[in-house]
C-alpha positions as CSV (number, residue, x, y, z in Angstrom):
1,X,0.0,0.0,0.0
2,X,2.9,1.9,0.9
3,X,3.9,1.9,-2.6
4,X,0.4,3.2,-4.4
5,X,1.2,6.7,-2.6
6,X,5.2,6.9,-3.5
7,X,5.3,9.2,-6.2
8,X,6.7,7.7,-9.9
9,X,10.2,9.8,-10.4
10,X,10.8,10.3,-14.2
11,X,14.3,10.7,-15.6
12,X,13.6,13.4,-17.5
13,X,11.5,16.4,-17.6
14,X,8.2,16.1,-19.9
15,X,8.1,18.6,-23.4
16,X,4.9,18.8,-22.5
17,X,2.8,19.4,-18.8
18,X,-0.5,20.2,-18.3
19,X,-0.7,23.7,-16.0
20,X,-1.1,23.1,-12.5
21,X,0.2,19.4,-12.6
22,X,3.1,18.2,-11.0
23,X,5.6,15.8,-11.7
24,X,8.8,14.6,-9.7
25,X,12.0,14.5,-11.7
26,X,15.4,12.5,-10.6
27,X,17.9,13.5,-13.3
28,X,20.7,14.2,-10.8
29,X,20.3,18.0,-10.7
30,X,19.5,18.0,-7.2
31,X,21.9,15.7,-5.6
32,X,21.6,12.9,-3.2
33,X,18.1,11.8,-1.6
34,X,16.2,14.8,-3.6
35,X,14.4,15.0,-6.6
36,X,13.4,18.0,-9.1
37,X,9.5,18.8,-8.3
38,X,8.0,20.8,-11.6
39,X,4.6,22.3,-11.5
40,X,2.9,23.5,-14.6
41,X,2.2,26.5,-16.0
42,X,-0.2,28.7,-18.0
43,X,1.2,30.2,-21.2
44,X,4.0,32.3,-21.1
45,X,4.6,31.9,-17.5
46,X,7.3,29.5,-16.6
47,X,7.0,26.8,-15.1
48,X,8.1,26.0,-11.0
49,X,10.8,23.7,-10.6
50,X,12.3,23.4,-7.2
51,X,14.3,20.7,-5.6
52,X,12.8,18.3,-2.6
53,X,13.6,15.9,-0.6
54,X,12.9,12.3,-1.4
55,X,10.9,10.1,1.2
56,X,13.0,7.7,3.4
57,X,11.8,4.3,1.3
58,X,12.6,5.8,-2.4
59,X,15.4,7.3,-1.4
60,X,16.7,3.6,0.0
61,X,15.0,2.0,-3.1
62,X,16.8,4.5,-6.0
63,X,20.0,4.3,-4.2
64,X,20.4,1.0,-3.0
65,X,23.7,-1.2,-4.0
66,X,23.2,-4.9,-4.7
């Protein structure tokens, strides 16, 4: 159940994003245990991108070392 409410982490940034929608991006811009959180926009305006952190499980699952 735990896993239905982790957010899905793309590797890159969609061309295209509906305004107000978020999506959470781990492209290594960020650094270790956060991701890149980008919020759409309207037109012209840009759109919000600002770095979070990643909860504890991800962060254990992305980075783990077999």
């Amino acid at each position: 159940m735990a896993q239905e409410l982790a957010p899905n982490f793309l590797k890159k940034e969609p061309y295209f994003l509906s305004p107000w929608s978020v999506v959470y991006v781990d492209n290594g811009t960020c650094g270790v245990g956060k991701v890149l959180k980008v919020t759409g926009a309207l037109g012209a305006l840009r759109r919000k991108k600002v770095c979070v952190p990643m909860g504890r499980e991800e962060a254990s699952r992305t980075f783990a070392t077999p």
